[in-house]
C-alpha positions as CSV (number, residue, x, y, z in Angstrom):
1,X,-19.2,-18.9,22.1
2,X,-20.2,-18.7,18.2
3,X,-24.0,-20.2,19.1
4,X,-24.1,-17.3,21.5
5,X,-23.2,-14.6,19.4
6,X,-25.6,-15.9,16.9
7,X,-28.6,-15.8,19.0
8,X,-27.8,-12.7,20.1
9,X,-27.8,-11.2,16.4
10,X,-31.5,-13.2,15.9
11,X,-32.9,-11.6,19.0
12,X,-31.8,-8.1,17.5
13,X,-33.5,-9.4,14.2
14,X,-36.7,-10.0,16.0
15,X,-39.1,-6.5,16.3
16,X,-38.7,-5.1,19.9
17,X,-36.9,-2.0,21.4
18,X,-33.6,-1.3,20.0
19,X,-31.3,-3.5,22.0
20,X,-27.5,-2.7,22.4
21,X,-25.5,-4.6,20.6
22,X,-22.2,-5.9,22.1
23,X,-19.2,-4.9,20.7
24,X,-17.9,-8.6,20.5
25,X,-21.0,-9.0,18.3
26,X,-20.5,-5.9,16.2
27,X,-16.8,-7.0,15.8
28,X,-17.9,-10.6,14.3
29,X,-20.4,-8.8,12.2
30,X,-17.7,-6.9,10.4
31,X,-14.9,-9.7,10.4
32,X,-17.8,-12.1,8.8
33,X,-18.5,-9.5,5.6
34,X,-14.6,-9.2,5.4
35,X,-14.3,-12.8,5.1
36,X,-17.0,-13.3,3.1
37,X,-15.2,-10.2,0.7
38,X,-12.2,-12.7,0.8
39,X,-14.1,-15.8,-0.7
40,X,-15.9,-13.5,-3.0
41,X,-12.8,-14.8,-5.8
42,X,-13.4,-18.3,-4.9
43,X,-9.6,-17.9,-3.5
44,X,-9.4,-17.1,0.1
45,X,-5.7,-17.6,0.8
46,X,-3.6,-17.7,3.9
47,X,-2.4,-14.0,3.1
48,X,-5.9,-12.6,2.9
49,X,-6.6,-14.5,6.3
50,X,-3.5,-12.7,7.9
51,X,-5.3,-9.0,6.4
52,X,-8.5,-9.6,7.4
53,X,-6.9,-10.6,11.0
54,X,-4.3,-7.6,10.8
55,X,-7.1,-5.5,9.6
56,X,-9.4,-6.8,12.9
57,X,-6.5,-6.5,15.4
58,X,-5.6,-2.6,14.3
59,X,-9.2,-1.5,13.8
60,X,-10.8,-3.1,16.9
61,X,-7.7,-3.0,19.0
62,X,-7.1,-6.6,19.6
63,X,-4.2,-8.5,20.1
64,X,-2.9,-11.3,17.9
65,X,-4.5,-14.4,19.7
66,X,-8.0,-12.2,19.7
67,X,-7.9,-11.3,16.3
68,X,-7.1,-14.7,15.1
69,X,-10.0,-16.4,17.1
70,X,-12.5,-13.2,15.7
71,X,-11.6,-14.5,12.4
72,X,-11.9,-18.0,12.7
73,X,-15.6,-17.3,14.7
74,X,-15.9,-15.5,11.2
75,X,-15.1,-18.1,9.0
76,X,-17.0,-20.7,10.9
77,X,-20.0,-18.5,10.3
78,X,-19.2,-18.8,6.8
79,X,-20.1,-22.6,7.3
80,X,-23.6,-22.0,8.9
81,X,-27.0,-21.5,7.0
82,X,-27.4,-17.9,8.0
83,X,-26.6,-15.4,5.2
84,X,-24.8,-12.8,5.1
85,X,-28.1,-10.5,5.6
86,X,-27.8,-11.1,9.6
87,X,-24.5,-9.4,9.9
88,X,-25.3,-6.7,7.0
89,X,-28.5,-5.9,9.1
90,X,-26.5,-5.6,12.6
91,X,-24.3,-3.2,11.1
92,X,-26.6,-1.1,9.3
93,X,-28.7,-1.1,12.7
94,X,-26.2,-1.0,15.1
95,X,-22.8,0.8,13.8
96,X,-22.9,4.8,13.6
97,X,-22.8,5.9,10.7
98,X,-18.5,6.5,11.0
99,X,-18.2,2.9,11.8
100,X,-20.2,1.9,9.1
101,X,-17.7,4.1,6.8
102,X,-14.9,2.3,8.3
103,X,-16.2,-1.4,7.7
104,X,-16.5,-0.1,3.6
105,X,-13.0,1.3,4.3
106,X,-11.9,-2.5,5.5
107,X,-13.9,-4.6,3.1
108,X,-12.0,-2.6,0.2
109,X,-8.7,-3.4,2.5
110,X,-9.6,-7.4,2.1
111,X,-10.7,-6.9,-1.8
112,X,-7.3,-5.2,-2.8
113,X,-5.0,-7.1,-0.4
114,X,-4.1,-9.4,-3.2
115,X,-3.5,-6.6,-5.7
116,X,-6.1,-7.4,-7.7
117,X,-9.7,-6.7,-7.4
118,X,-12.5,-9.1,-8.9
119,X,-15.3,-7.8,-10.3
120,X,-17.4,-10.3,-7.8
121,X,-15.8,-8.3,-5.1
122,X,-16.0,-4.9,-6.1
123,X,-19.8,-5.7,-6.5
124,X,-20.5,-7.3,-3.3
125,X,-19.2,-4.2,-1.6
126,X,-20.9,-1.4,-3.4
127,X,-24.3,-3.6,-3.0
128,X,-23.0,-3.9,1.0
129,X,-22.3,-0.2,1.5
130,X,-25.9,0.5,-0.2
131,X,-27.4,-2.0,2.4
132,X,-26.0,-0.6,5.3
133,X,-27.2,2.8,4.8
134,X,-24.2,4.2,2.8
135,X,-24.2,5.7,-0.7
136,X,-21.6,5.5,-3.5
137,X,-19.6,8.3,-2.6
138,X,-18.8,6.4,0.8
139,X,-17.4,3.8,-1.1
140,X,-15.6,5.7,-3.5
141,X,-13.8,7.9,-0.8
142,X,-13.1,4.3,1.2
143,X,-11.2,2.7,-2.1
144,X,-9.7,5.5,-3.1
145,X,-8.2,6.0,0.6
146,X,-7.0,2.4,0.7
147,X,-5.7,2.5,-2.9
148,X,-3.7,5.4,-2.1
149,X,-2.6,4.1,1.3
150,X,-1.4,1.3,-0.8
151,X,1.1,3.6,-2.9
């Protein structure tokens, strides 16, 4: 199922008409960048696993046994040599530009989830907003939503 999914995000890479994206795809792409958010602090714990697959199941509208196996496609992407630049690309190319709000929103979700937030993350996700399209203020409004969310 994963080699599938990843040859369908390297056809979209290739130059041709805009070709739909799946929303199975589009999920992975997000659930990847949250997982690779998690590892950012070098300490991707079983608690951030269970955010990132709370996080998947609320905001894609999974249940638990699809949300789990989203994240594990995730982190087994994580283990592959494609970057992080095919999934940035499918959402800046494919996700409106709410959705693409709403994976910032998430990826700030994962980074504060432990009540701390590394430097290494907060940086990966301002440069990700910036590649897909977003400016600062997105991610501003994002943190400070999930911040507050968080009491």
């Amino acid at each position: 199922m994963l080699d599938r999914i990843i040859d369908a995000l390297k056809k979209k890479s290739a130059p041709r008409p805009s070709a739909p994206v799946t929303p199975e795809v589009k999920r992975l792409a997000a659930a990847a960048l949250m997982v690779e958010a998690a590892r950012r602090d070098e300490d991707f714990a079983a608690d951030e696993r269970a955010t990132i697959t709370r996080i998947v199941g609320e905001n894609f509208n999974l249940n638990s046994d699809d949300a789990t196996t989203l994240v594990a496609l995730a982190e087994q992407r994580q283990r592959l040599p494609y970057g992080e630049s095919i999934f940035t690309r499918t959402i800046a190319e494919s996700f409106t530009v709410d959705e693409r709000k709403d994976v910032v929103r998430m990826l700030w979700e994962v980074a504060l989830a432990d009540g701390q937030l590394h430097r290494v993350e907060a940086a990966m996700i301002e440069r990700l907003t910036k590649e897909i399209g977003l400016d600062v203020t997105a991610s501003d409004t994002a943190r400070k939503a999930v911040e507050a969310k968080r009491g």
